[in-house]
C-alpha positions in Angstrom: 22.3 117.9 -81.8 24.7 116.0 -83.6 26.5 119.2 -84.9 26.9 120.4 -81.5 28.5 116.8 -80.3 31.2 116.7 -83.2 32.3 120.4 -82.2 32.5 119.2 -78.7 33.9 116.2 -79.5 36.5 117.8 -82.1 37.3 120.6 -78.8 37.8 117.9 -76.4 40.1 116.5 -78.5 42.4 119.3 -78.9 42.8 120.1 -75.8 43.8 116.8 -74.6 46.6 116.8 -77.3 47.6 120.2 -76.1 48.1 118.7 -72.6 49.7 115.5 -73.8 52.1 117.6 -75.8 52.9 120.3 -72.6 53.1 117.2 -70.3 56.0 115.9 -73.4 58.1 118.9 -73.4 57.8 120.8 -71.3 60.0 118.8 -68.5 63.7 120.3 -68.5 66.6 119.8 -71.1 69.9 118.4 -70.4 73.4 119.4 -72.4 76.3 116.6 -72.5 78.8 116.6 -74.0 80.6 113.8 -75.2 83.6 112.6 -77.0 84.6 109.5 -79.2 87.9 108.9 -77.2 89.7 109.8 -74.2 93.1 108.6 -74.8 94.4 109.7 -78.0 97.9 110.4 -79.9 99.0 114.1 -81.7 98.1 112.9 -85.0 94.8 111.9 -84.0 91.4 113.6 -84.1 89.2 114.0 -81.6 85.2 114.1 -82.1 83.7 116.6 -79.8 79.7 116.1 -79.8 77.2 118.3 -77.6 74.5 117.0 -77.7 70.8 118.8 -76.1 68.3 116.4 -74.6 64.9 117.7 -74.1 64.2 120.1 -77.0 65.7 120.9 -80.7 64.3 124.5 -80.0 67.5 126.1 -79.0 70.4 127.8 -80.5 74.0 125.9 -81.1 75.5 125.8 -76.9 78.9 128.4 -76.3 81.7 126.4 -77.8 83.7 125.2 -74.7 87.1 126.7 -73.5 90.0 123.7 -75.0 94.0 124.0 -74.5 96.0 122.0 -77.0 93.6 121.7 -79.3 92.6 123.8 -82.7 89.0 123.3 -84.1 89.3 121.7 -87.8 85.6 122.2 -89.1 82.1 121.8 -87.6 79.7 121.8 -86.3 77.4 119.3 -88.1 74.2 119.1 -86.5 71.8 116.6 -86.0 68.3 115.7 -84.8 66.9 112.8 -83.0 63.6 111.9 -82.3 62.3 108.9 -80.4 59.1 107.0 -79.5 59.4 104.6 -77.3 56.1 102.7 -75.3 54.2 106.0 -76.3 57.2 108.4 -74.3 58.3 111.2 -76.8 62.4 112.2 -76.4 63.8 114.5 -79.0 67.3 115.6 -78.9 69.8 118.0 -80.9 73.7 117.1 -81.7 76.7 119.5 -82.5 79.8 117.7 -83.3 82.9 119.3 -83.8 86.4 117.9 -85.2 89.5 118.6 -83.4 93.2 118.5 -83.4 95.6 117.9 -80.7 98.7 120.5 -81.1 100.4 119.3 -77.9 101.2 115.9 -75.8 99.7 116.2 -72.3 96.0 116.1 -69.9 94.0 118.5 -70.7 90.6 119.4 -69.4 87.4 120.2 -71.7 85.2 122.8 -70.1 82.0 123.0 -69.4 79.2 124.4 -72.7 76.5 126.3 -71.7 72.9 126.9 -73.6 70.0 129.1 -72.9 66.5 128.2 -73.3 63.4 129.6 -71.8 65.4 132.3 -69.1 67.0 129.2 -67.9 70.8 128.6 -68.5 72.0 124.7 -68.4 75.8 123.8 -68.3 77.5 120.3 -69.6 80.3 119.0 -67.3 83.8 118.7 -68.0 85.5 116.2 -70.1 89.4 114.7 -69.4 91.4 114.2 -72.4 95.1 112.9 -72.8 97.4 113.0 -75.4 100.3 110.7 -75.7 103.3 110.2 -78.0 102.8 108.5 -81.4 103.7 105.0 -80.9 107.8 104.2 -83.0 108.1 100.6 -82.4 105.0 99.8 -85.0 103.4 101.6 -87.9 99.6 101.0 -86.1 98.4 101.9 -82.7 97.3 99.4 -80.2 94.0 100.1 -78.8 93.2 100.3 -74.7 91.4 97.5 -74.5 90.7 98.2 -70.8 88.4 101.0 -72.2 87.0 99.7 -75.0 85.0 96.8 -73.1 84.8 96.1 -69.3 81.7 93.9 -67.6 80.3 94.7 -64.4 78.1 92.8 -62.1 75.7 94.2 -59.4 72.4 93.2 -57.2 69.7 95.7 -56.4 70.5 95.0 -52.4 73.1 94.0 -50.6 71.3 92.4 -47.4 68.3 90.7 -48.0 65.7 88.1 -46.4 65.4 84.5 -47.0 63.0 84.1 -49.7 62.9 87.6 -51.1 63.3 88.7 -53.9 66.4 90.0 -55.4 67.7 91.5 -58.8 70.8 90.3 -60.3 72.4 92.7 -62.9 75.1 91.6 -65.5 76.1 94.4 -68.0 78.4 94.4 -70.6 79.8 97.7 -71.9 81.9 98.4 -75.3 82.5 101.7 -76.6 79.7 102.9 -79.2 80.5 102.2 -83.0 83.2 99.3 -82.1 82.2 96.3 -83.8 81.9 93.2 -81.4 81.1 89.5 -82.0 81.2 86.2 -81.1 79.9 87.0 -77.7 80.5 83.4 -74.7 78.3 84.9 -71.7 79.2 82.6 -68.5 76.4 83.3 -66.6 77.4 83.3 -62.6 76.8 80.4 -60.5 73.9 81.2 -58.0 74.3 78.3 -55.5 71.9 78.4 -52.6 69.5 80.4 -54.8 66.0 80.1 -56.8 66.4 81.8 -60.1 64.1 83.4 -62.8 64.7 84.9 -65.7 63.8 88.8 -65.7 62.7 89.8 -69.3 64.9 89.9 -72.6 68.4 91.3 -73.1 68.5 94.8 -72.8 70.4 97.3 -75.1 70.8 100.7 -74.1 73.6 103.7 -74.4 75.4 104.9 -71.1 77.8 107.8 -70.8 81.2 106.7 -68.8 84.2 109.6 -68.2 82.4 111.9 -71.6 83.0 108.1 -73.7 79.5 106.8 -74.8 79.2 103.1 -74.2 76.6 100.5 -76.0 75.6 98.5 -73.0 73.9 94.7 -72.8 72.5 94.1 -69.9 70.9 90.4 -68.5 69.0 90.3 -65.2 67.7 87.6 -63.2 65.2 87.5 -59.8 67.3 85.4 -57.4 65.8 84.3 -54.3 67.9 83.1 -51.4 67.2 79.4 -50.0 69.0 79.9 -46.6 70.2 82.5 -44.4 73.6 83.8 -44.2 76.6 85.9 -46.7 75.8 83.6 -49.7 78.2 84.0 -52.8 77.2 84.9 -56.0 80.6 83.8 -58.2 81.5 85.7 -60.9 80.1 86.3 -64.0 82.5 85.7 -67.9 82.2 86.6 -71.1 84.6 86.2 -73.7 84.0 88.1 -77.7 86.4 89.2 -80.5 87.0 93.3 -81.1 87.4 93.9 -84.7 89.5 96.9 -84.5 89.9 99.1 -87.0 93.6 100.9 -87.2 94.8 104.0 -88.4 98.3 104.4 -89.8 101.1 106.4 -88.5 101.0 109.7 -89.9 103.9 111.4 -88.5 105.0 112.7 -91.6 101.5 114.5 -92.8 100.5 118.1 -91.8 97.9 118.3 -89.6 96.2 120.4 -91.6 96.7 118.3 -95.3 92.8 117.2 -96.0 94.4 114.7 -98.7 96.6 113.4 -96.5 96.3 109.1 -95.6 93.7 110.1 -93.3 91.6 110.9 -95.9 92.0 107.7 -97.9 92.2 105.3 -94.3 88.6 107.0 -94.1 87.7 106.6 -97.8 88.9 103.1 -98.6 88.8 101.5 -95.5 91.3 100.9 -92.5 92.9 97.5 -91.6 90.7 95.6 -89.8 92.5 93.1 -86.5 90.5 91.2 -84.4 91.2 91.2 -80.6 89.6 87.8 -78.5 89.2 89.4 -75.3 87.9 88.2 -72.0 86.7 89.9 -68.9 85.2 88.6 -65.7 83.4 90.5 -62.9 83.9 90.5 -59.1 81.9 87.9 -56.9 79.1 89.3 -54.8 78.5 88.7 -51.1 74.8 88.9 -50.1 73.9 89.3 -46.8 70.6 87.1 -46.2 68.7 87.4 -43.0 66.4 85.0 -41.0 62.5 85.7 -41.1 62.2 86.8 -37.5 60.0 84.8 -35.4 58.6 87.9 -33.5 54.8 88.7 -34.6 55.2 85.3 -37.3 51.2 84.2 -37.4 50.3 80.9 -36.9 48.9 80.8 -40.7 52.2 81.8 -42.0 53.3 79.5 -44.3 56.7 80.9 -45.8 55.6 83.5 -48.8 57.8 86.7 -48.9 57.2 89.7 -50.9 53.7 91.8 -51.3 50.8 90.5 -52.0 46.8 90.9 -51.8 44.0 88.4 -52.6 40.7 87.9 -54.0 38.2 85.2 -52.9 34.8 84.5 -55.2 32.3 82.0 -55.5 29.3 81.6 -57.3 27.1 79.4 -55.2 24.7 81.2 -52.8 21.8 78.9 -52.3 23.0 74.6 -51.5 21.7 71.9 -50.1 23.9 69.7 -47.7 26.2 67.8 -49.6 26.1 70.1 -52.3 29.7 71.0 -53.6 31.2 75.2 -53.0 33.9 76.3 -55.1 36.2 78.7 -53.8 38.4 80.9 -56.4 41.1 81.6 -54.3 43.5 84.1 -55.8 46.7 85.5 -54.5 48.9 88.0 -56.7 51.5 90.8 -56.3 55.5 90.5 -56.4 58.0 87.5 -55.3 58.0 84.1 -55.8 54.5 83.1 -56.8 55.5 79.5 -57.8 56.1 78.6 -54.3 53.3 80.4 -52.9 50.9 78.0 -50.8 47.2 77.7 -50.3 45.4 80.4 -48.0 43.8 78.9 -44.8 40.1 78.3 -44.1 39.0 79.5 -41.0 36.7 77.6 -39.5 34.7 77.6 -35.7 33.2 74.2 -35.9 35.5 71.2 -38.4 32.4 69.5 -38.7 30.4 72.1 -40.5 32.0 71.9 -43.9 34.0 69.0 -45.7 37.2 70.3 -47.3 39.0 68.9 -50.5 42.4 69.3 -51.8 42.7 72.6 -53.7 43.7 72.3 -57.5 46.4 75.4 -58.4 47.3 77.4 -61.6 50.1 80.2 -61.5 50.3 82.9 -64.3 53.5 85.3 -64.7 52.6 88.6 -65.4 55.1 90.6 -65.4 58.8 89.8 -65.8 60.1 92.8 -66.8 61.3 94.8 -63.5 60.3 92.2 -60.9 58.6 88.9 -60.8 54.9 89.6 -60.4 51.9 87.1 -61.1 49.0 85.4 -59.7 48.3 82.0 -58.3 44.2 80.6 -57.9 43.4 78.4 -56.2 40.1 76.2 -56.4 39.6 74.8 -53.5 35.9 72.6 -52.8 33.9 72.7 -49.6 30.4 70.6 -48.8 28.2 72.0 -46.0 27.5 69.0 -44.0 24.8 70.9 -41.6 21.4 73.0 -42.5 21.2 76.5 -41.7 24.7 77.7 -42.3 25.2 81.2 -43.2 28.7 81.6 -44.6 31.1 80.6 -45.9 34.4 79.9 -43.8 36.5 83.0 -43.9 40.0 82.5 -45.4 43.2 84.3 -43.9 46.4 84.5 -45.7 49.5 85.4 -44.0 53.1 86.5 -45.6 56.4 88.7 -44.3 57.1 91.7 -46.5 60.4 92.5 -46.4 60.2 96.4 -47.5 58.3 97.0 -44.5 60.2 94.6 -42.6 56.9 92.8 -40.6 54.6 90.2 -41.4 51.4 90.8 -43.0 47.6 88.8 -43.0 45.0 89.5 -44.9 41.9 88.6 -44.0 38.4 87.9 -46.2 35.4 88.2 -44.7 32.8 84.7 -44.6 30.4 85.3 -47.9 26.7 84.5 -47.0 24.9 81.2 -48.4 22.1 79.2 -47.9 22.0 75.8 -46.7 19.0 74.3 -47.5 18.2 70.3 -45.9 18.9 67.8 -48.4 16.6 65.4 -50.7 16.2 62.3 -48.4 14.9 59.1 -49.1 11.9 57.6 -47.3 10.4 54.5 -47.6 7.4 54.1 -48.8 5.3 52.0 -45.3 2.1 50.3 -47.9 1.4 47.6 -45.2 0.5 47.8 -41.2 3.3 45.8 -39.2 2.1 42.9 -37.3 2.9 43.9 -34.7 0.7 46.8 -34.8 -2.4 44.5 -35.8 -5.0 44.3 -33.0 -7.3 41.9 -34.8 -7.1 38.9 -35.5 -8.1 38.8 -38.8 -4.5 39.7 -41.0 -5.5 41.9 -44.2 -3.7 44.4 -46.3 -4.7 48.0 -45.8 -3.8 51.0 -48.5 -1.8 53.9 -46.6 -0.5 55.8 -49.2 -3.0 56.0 -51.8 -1.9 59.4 -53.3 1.6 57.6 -54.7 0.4 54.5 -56.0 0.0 53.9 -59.6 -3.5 54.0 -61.1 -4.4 50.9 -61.3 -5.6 49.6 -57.7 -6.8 46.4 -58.2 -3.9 44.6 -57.1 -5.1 41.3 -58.4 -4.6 42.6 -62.0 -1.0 43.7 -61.4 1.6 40.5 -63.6 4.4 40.4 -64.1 5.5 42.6 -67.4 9.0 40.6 -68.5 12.2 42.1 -68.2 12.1 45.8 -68.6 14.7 47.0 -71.7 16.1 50.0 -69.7 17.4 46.8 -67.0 19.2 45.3 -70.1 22.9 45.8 -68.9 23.8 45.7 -72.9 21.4 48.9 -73.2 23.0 50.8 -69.8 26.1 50.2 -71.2 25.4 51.9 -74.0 23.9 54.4 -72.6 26.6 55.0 -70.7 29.1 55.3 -72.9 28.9 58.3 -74.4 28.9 60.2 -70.9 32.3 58.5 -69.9 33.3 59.8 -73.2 32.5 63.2 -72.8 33.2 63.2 -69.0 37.1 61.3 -69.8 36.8 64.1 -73.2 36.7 67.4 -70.6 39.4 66.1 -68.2 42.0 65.6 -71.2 41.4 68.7 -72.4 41.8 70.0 -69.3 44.8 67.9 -68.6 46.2 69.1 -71.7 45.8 72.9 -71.1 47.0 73.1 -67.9 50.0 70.9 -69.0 51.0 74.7 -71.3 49.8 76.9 -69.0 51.4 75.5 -65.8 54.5 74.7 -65.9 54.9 73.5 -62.0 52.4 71.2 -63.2 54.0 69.9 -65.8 57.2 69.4 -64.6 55.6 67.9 -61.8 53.8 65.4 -63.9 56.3 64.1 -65.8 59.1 63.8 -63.0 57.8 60.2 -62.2 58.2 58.9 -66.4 61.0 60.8 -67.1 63.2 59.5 -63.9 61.9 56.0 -65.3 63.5 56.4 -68.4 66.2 57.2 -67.0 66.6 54.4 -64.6 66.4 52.0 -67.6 69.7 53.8 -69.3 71.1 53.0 -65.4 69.6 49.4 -66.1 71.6 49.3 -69.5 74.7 50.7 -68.0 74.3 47.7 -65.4 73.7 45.4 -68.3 77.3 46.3 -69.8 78.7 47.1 -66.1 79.9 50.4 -67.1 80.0 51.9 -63.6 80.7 55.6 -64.4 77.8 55.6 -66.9 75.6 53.8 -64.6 76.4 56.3 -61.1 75.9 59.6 -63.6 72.4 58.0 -64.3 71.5 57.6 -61.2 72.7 61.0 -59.8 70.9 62.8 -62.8 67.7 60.5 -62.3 67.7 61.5 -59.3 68.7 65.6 -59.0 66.2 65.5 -62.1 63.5 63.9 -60.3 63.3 66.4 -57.1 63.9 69.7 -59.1 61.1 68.4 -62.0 58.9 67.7 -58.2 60.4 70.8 -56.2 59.4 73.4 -59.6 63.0 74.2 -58.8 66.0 74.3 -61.9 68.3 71.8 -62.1 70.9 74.2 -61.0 69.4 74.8 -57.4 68.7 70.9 -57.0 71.1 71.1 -53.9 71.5 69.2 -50.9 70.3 72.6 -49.1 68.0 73.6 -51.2 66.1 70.1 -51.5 66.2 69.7 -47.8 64.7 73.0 -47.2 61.9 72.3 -49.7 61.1 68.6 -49.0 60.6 69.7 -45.3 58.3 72.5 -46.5 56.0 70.0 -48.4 56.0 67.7 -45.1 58.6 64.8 -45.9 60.1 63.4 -43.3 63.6 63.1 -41.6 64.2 59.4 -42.6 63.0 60.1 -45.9 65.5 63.3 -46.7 68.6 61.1 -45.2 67.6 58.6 -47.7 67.8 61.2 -49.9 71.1 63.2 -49.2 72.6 59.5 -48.9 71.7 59.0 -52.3 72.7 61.5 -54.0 76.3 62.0 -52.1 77.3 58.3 -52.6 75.8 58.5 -56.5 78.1 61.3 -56.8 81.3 59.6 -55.3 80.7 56.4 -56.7 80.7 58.3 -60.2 83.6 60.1 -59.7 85.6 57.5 -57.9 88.1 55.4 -59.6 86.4 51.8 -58.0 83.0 51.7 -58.9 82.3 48.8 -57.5 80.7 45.5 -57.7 78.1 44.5 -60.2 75.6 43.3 -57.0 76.6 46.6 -55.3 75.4 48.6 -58.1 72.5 46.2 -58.6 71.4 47.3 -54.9 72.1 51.0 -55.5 69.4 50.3 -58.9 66.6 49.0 -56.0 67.6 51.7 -54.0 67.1 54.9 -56.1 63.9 53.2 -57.4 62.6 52.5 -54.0 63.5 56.0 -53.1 61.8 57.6 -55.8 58.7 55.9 -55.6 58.4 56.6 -51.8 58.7 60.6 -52.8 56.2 60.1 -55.7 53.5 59.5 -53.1 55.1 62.0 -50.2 54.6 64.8 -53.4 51.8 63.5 -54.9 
C-alpha cells in the first residue's frame, strides 16, 4: 500500500510541475528593441540591443533595416533569468555596435522573430546625429534626457474620503551614476496621507532609451469637497557624467584609437547638480450625495465587509456579552467608526463603550486592514433570544452608492439571575393570633446543626473579619488584576498606534506648555507663540490620528465635528490657533500679562478637548 502511495504521490507531483511550467511559458514573447542613446554625434557609437521577453528558445531576430549607420561587430548575446514572488521571466539579448556615417534623423526599423508559427515585430526607434561639438574638446550631455520627474494620481475626480494613489517617479537613463538624491515630497493640503509600501525600483522603456525608475506612492484621502491642489513635487541630485573626448581626427574604423583607451583607463568623470520639479495636480473631489445615505451611515468610504462573533450562548441577567466586532477591506480604516446595534426594545440590553484595535494589512497597492471592535452588552430581561443585530453602513465609491451590511441577531439564553432572599426564622407579630409570644423554627432545612439555641455563644472575632488578613488577601488579586491591564496597556500602546498617539497627546502638550511657561519666564515672545501653536496643532493631530501636516483649520474642523465637539468649542479652537500663529510671526508680541492670558487660555482649551475626546 505504501508502494502504491509513493508512485501516486511521485505522479501527482509531476504533473503539477508540468502544469506550473506550461502555465510559465507558455504566455507570448515580446521583441524590443532598445538603444543606449538617442541623440548622438558622428564619432560616436551607438549600442543597438534586441532583446526577446518570454523565451530564450528562439533564433537571433532579422537584423533591422538602418541608413547612416555601418555595423562594427556583434551581436553579443545574453541571457536573463528572473524569480521574483515565485513568477518566472526569462529573456534573451542581442546587442550590436554601430557607427554613424552621416549627420541627420534617421529611423531604426522594426526586427522581426519567429517562434512557434507565430511571427512578433519590435517597433521603431528615432535616432539623430549631430555635428561634433568645436568650441570644447568634451560633449555636454542632454540633461533634459538623462533625468526628468513626473508626478501623477490614479484618478482625476474623486469623492470626499476615498481613497486615492499618489505617484512620484523619478527617471534617469540606465547605467548613469546618480547621487545625493533631496526628494521634496509635495504638499498635500486638505488631505489625509499614508504611506503606500517601500521605494520602488524598476526599468521603463521611454522613445527605445531604457530608464532606471524610483518611484514613491502615497494613499491620499481628501478632507473636503472641491478641485484641491496637490503642489508640486522636487528633487534635486548630482549626475556624475562620464565624457568622451573629441575624436575628430581618428578613423572610425581604428580599434586602437582614444576610444579604446577612454574605455580602458577610464573617462573624465564631471558632476552635474541638477534639479527638476513636476507639474501640480488638480483633483476633482465630489460631495457624498445625500440620495439613498442610511441613517446608520457614519462617514466610511471605500469597500468593506464584517464579521461579528461571540462566545457566550447561555447568561444570566446581568451577565456581561462580548461582541467581536470586525470590519476590514480597503480605505481609510483608522477613521472607521463603530457598527450600530440594532435594537427593538433600549431596555433589553445595557450597552458599553466599545474598546478598538486597527491592523494594516496591506500597504502595498492600496491601504487595506481591519479594525475590531469589542463592544459589551448585559441582558437586563429573562428570556431573550438574541442578540441585537448590528448594521454597518458605508458609500463605495467604485460603484458610486451606498452600501449596509447587515448581521443577523445570534441566539442566546437568558437565564433569571441568582437573587437574594432573606431568610423569615421568626413569625411577625403581627401575624401572632395568640397571646402567648414564642419563637417558632420555619426554615429548619438551612439552619446549622446545632438547634438548641440556648447553646449558641458568642465565638470571638472570626480571623477571616480581620481587615489586616482581607487586606492581604487581597493584595495579590489587585496585583494580578492591575498586572493584566499594564500588559495590556502596554501591547496595545505597539500595536495601535491611534491609541498611542491618542494617549500621549494630553502629557506631551504638557510638556510643551512648560517650555511656553519658560519662554514666559524670559518673555521671549516668538519662542513662547511657536510653543503654543505647536502645543497646540500637536495636540489635535496626536487626538485626531491625523499627521501633523493635515492638522488644518479645515481638516480639524471637519474631524472635531465628526467626534461630536461643539461649535463654541471649535471657535475656541480656530481662535487659537490663528492668533498663536500671528502673534508668532508678528513683529509686537505683546505684553507679558497678554501672553500670560494666552498660557490660561491654551491650557483651558486643551483640557476642555481632553474630555470632549476622551
Amino acid at each position: 500500500m505504501r508502494k502504491y502511495f509513493r508512485f501516486f504521490s511521485l505522479w501527482f507531483g509531476i504533473v503539477i510541475l508540468f502544469v506550473c511550467s506550461e502555465k510559465t511559458f507558455a504566455q507570448d514573447i515580446r521583441l524590443m528593441a532598445t538603444v543606449d542613446q538617442n541623440v548622438l554625434t558622428v564619432n560616436d557609437r551607438l549600442e543597438l540591443t534586441l532583446t526577446i521577453h518570454g523565451t530564450q528558445d528562439t533564433p537571433a531576430p532579422s537584423f533591422p533595416n538602418i541608413d547612416g549607420f555601418t555595423l562594427l561587430f556583434g551581436p553579443n548575446i545574453s541571457a536573463q533569468t528572473r524569480i521574483i514572488n515565485g513568477d518566472v521571466s526569462v529573456s534573451k539579448g542581442f546587442t550590436y555596435v554601430l557607427q554613424p556615417t552621416a549627420k541627420g534623423k534617421f529611423t531604426i526599423g522594426p526586427s522581426t522573430v519567429e517562434y512557434k508559427g507565430k511571427v512578433y515585430s519590435s517597433q521603431p526607434v528615432s535616432i539623430e546625429v549631430v555635428d561634433t561639438p568645436r568650441a570644447s574638446g568634451l560633449q555636454s550631455p542632454d540633461l533634459e534626457k538623462l533625468v526628468f520627474v513626473e508626478l501623477s494620481t490614479d484618478k482625476s475626480e474623486a469623492y470626499v474620503y476615498e481613497q486615492v494613489v499618489l505617484s512620484f517617479k523619478f527617471y534617469f537613463q540606465k547605467g548613469l551614476p546618480v547621487g545625493d538624491i533631496d526628494y521634496v515630497a509635495p504638499a498635500t493640503k486638505n488631505f489625509m496621507e499614508e504611506k503606500l509600501g517601500d521605494q520602488r525600483q524598476y526599468e521603463e522603456i521611454r522613445g527605445g532609451i531604457i530608464y532606471n525608475v524610483l518611484e514613491l506612492r502615497t494613499a491620499l484621502f481628501p478632507m473636503m469637497s472641491g478641485e484641491l491642489v496637490i503642489a508640486p513635487a522636487k528633487v534635486k541630485c548630482n549626475l556624475i557624467i562620464q565624457q568622451r573626448r573629441d575624436r575628430r581626427n581618428t578613423p572610425p574604423d581604428s580599434f586602437f584609437g582614444e576610444a579604446f583607451f577612454d574605455d580602458f583607463f577610464g573617462r573624465e568623470q564631471k558632476r552635474y547638480p541638477v534639479e527638476r520639479a513636476t507639474g501640480s495636480i488638480t483633483l476633482k473631489v465630489k460631495s457624498l450625495p445625500e440620495e439613498g445615505k442610511p441613517k446608520e451611515f457614519k462617514g466610511a468610504v471605500g469597500s468593506y465587509n464584517m464579521e461579528v462573533t461571540t462566545k457566550a450562548q447561555q447568561v444570566k441577567v446581568g451577565d456581561p456579552i462580548t461582541l467581536s466586532m470586525s470590519v476590514y477591506g480597503e480605505g481609510n480604516i483608522q477613521t472607521i467608526n463603530e457598527p450600530v446595534l440594532v435594537m427593538s426594545n433600549e431596555n433589553e440590553f445595557k450597552l458599553y463603550p466599545a474598546e478598538s484595535s486597527t491592523q494594516i494589512t496591506n500597504r502595498e497597492e492600496l491601504i487595506r486592514g481591519r479594525k475590531v471592535f469589542s463592544k459589551v452588552i448585559e441582558p437586563q430581561m429573562i428570556n431573550l433570544k438574541s442578540t441585537p443585530a448590528i448594521v454597518f453602513s458605508f458609500f463605495d465609491p467604485r460603484a458610486g452608492q451606498y452600501k449596509t451590511i447587515s448581521k443577523e441577531p445570534m441566539p442566546i439564553v437568558v437565564e433569571s439571575g441568582e437573587q437574594e432572599v432573606p431568610i423569615q426564622l421568626t413569625i411577625s407579630q403581627d401575624k401572632v393570633t395568640t397571646a402567648k409570644q414564642q419563637v417558632q423554627i420555619l426554615t429548619e432545612d438551612i439552619l446549622p446543626i446545632m438547634v438548641n439555641l440556648s447553646s449558641l455563644r458568642n465565638q470571638g472575632n472570626r480571623i477571616y473579619k480581620n481587615p489586616f488578613i482581607i487586606t492581604s488577601l487581597s493584595i495579590p488579586a489587585v496585583l494580578v488584576i492591575a498586572s493584566f491591564l499594564l500588559t495590556r496597556h502596554k501591547v496595545r500602546l505597539t500595536s495601535d498606534i491611534g491609541y498611542a498617539r491618542k494617549r500621549r497627546a494630553y502629557a506631551s502638550a504638557k510638556k510643551r506648555l512648560n517650555g511656553a511657561q519658560s519662554a514666559l519666564n524670559q518673555h521671549l515672545p516668538k519662542e513662547f507663540y511657536a510653543c503654543l501653536s505647536k502645543a497646540m496643532s500637536d495636540y489635535l493631530a496626536d487626538k485626531l490620528n491625523i499627521s501633523s501636516a493635515s492638522a488644518t483649520e479645515e481638516n480639524v474642523g471637519i474631524l472635531l465635528r465628526q467626534r461630536g465637539v461643539g461649535d463654541h468649542i471649535f471657535k475656541e479652537v480656530s481662535h487659537g490657533l490663528t492668533d498663536f500663529d500671528h502673534r508668532r510671526f508678528s513683529k509686537d508680541g505683546g505684553s507679558f500679562d497678554e501672553m500670560e492670558r494666552s498660557l490660561k487660555f491654551a491650557e483651558e482649551l486643551i483640557t476642555k478637548l481632553e474630555k470632549q475626546l476622551s
